[in-house]
C-alpha angles and dihedrals in degrees: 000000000000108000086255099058082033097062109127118213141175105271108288103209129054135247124281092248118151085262087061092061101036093052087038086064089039089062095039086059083045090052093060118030086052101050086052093045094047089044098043107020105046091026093231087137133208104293096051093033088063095038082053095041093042099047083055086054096050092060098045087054090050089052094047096051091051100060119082088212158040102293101173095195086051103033085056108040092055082049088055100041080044086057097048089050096044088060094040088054092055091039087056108036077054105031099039107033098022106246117172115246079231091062105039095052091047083048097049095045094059093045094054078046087061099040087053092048091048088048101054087032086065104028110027089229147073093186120139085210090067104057098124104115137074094239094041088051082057104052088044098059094035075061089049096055097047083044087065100037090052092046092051091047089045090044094050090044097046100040096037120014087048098033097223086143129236097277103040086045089061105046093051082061091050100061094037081063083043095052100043077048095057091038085053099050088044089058097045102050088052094046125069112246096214083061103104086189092075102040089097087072091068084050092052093047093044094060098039086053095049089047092061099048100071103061077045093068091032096057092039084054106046079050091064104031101046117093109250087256099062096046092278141116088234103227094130138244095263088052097049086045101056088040090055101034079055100050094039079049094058097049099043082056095052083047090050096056099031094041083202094152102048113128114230129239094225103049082042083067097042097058102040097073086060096046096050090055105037 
């Protein structure tokens, strides 16, 4: 590799801890209660609303590429700005050209699948564990984008054009997470840890997880942000922003200070040999 892609780093992304999910959701609601309430409330409309949201996430990224470690403030609020333009990407692309939700979450779906094949094509790994290089930085956060793109199509799909509703919508992609968890602790339990045959099961179940989530928070938000009329519990899209930013807020603080979901440098090196062959 060229000394830019080669540059070794502490680990860039935190732990899965229970905070990383739970924050994770918190930014998928974000995601989508801002970008409505960009796009509707202050009539910025779609297309500047995306120039404005994706300059912002422009810098963040800037700023996360340049540290050569887990910065939580900076970590989430470029997961958070990701998310806004995600779903900005798959409103456009319906609201503005006229895409089927049908077509943008196949297509999607076949993009994240290429991003993933060009990942582990290049690095051997799609392990979170591993993020210590510039390239691999970059291939982590071009999956996260198209995490996010293909979690607001499949939401939308799922919640409007088949008019499942925001509540039940969010509770079918619950226990789809739930599912893919208790198939990954069965399998876990069967299978010996020291195998490093068998780790790549932790990696599948990571990302199915992480894609999920995303039409999650987007349907718990739209339920709280529609009007009743509309399916939802009418409390607005300015009002569910601020209550989740705060909370996301809290708990980046607490990270901040614990560092409780830092991942170390240590464990990082002792996985990656398994990752790499498995």
């Amino acid at each position: 590799m060229t000394a830019p892609t080669a540059r070794q780093m502490l680990n860039k992304v935190p732990e899965v801890t229970l905070y990383f999910w739970v924050i994770k959701v918190l930014c998928t609601t974000v995601g989508e209660t801002f970008a409505d309430n960009l796009n509707q409330k202050l009539n910025l409309g779609l297309t500047n609303t995306t120039y404005v949201m994706g300059a912002a996430l422009l810098a963040a990224l800037a700023y996360q590429f340049r540290a050569r470690r887990y910065i939580p403030g900076v970590y989430w609020l470029t997961v958070v700005l990701i998310s806004v333009v995600g779903t900005l990407i798959t409103d456009n692309l319906t609201d503005n050209f006229g895409v089927s939700l049908v077509t943008t979450t196949v297509g999607f779906s076949l993009v994240l699948a290429l991003v993933f094949a060009g990942w582990y094509a290049t690095e051997k790994t799609l392990s979170i564990h591993s993020i210590t290089t510039t390239r691999r930085e970059a291939w982590y956060w071009l999956a996260i984008l198209f995490t996010f793109a293909l979690g607001t199509a499949a939401g939308d799909l799922t919640a409007e054009k088949l008019n499942v509703g925001y509540w039940k919508s969010a509770l079918l992609f619950a226990g789809l997470i739930a599912v893919i968890t208790a198939v990954h602790y069965a399998l876990k339990a069967r299978l010996n840890a020291s195998d490093a045959r068998h780790t790549s099961n932790a990696v599948l179940a990571f990302w199915l997880a992480y894609i999920l989530t995303r039409p999650l928070g987007a349907s718990i938000g739209d339920h709280l942000s529609q009007p009743t009329k509309d399916g939802g519990l009418g409390l607005g899209t300015v009002v569910t922003s601020i209550v989740f930013l705060a909370a996301i807020l809290v708990l980046v603080v607490y990270l901040s200070v614990t560092k409780v979901d830092r991942i170390r440098d240590d464990d990082a090196a002792e996985l990656e040999p398994a990752y790499r062959r498995s």
